[in-house]
C-alpha positions as CSV (number, residue, x, y, z in Angstrom):
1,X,-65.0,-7.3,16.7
2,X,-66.1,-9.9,19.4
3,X,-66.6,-12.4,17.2
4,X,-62.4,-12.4,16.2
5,X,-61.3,-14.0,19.1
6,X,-63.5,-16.7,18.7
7,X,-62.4,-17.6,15.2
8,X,-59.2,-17.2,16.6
9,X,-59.9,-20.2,19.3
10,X,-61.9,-22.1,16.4
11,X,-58.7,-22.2,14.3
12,X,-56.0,-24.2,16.8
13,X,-59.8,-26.6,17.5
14,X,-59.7,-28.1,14.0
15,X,-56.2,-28.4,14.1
16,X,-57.4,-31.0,17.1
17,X,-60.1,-32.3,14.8
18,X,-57.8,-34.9,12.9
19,X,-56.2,-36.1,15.9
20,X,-59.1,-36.7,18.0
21,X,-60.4,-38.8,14.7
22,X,-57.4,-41.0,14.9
23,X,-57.8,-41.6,18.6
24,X,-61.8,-41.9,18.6
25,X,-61.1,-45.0,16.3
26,X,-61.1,-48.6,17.2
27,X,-57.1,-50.0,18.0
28,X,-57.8,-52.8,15.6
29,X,-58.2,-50.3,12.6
30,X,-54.6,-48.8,13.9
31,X,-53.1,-52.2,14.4
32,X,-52.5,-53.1,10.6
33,X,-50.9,-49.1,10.1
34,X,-48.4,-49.8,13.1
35,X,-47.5,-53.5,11.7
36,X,-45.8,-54.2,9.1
37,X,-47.5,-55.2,5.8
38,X,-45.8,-58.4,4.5
């Protein structure tokens, strides 16, 4: 039963996952998403 609370903590963690991706990448990969494509 001790092992419930962690999976409880691991499930808001990969919630985190996708936006630490997004900030852990270089600003010039998020530039052309925030610009407008022509």
């Amino acid at each position: 039963m001790e092992k419930e609370p962690e999976n409880a903590r691991d499930a808001p963690g990969n919630g985190l996952a996708l936006p630490l991706l997004l900030l852990l990448q270089p600003p010039f990969l998020l530039l052309p998403l925030l610009l407008p494509t022509p």
